[in-house]
N, C-alpha and C positions, 0 to 999 in steps of 0.2 A: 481503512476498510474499503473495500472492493464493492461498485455496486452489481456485478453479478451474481450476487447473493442477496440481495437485496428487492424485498418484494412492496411493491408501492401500495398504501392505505389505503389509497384513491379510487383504483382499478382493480385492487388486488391481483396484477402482473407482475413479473419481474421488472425492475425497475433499467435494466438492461434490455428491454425490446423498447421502452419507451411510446407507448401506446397514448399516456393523457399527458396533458400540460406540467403536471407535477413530476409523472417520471422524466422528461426530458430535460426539467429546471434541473433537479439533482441528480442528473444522469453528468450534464453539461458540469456541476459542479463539482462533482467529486471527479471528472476528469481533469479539472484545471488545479487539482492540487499538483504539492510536491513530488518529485521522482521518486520519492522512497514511500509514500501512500498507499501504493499496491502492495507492498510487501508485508507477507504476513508477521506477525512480530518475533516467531521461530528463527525468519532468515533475517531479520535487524540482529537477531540477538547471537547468530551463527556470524554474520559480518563482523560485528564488535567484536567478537573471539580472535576472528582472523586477523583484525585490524592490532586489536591487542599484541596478538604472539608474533606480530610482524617487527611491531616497536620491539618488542622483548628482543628478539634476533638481531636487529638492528644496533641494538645499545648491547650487546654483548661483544659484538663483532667489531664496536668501536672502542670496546675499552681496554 
């Protein structure tokens, strides 16, 4: 999940301008996840296709 969508309890701000202590904690945390975090799960599931039909290509054209 993306925190700019994300509207903080606290302040009731976007959790993305990072105005109180709490948005900045989990502003900070959800940038220090994994590379694929930001992605919505449409283009995880659009990658895995790709990735898929690549092997498929690949094992055809080896055999």
């Amino acid at each position: 999940m993306t925190y700019d969508r994300l509207v903080c309890a606290n302040c009731a701000a976007p959790v993305s301008q990072g105005r109180c202590p709490v948005c900045r904690a989990n502003r900070e945390r959800l940038q220090q996840e994994g590379p694929f975090a930001g992605l919505n799960p449409m283009a995880l599931i659009v990658l895995l296709v790709v990735l898929v039909a690549a092997l498929a290509l690949v094992a055809q054209q080896t055999a």
